[in-house]
N, C-alpha and C positions, 0 to 999 in steps of 0.2 A: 504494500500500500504506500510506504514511505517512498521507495522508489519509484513508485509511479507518477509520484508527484515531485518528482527531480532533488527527495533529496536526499543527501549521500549518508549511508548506512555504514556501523563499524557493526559485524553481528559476535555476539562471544558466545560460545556453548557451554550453557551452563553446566552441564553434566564431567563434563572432559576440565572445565573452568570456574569452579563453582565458585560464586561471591567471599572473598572472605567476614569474620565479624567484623573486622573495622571497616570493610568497603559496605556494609552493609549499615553497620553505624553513620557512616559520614553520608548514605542519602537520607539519613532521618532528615537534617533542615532543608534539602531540596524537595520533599516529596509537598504535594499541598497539603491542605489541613485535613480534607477528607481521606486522605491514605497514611497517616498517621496512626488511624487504628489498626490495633493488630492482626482484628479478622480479615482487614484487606488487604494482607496480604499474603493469607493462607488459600493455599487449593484444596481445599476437604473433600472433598475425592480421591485426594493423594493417598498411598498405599499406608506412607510414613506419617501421613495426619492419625489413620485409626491404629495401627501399632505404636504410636506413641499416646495414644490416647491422650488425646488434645479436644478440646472443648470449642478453640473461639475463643473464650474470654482471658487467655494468655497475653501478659505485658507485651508489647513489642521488646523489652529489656529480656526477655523470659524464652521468647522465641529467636530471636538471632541467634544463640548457640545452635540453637537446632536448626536454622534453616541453614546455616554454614555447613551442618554434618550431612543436613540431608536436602539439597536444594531442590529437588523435586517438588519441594511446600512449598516455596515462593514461587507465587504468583508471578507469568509472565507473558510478554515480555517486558521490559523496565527501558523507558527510554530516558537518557541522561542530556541536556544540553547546555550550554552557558549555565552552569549552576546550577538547571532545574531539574525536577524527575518526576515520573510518572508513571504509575505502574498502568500499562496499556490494557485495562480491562474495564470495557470492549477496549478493539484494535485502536478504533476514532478518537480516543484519551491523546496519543501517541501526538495527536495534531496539534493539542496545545500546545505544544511546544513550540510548534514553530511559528505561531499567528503572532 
C-alpha cells in the first residue's frame, strides 16, 4: 500500500529480527495516545498470547519482556517516521504518517 503510493519502505522481519526491549521502549513516546494501551498492541490470537496466559489488561511495562521473547504478540506492522509511530492496525493507520 505504502509503495503504491510512492513511498519508500525499509521492511524488517520480525521473526528473523525481532524488536529489542529498548527499541521497543523508545517507541512508547512516538506511538499516539490511543496505542499507548497495552491491548493495542497484542494479537490475541497469537499462539504465545494463550500459552502465556495473558489477559489484555497487562502494563505495556509488563509486556515488552515478553513481546521481545516472543514477537509474534506484537501487533503488526509498526511504521516509524520522523519520530513518529504507529502500529498499522488496519493497514490505512500507516498513512498518518505521512499526511
Amino acid at each position: 500500500m505504502l509503495e503504491e503510493c510512492g513511498i519508500d519502505i525499509r521492511y524488517r522481519e520480525y521473526r528473523e529480527d525481532p524488536l529489542s526491549e529498548e527499541e521497543l521502549h523508545a517507541l512508547l513516546p512516538q506511538l499516539p495516545k490511543e496505542d499507548l494501551e497495552a491491548r493495542s498492541w497484542l494479537r490475541t490470537k497469537d499462539r504465545a498470547y494463550k500459552e502465556l496466559a495473558l489477559s489484555g489488561d497487562e502494563t505495556v511495562e509488563q509486556l515488552i519482556p515478553l513481546m521481545a521473547q516472543h514477537p509474534t504478540l506484537l501487533q503488526r506492522p509498526i511504521g516509524i517516521l520522523n519520530g513518529r509511530a504507529v502500529i498499522g492496525r488496519p493497514a490505512e493507520k500507516l498513512l498518518n504518517l505521512v499526511e
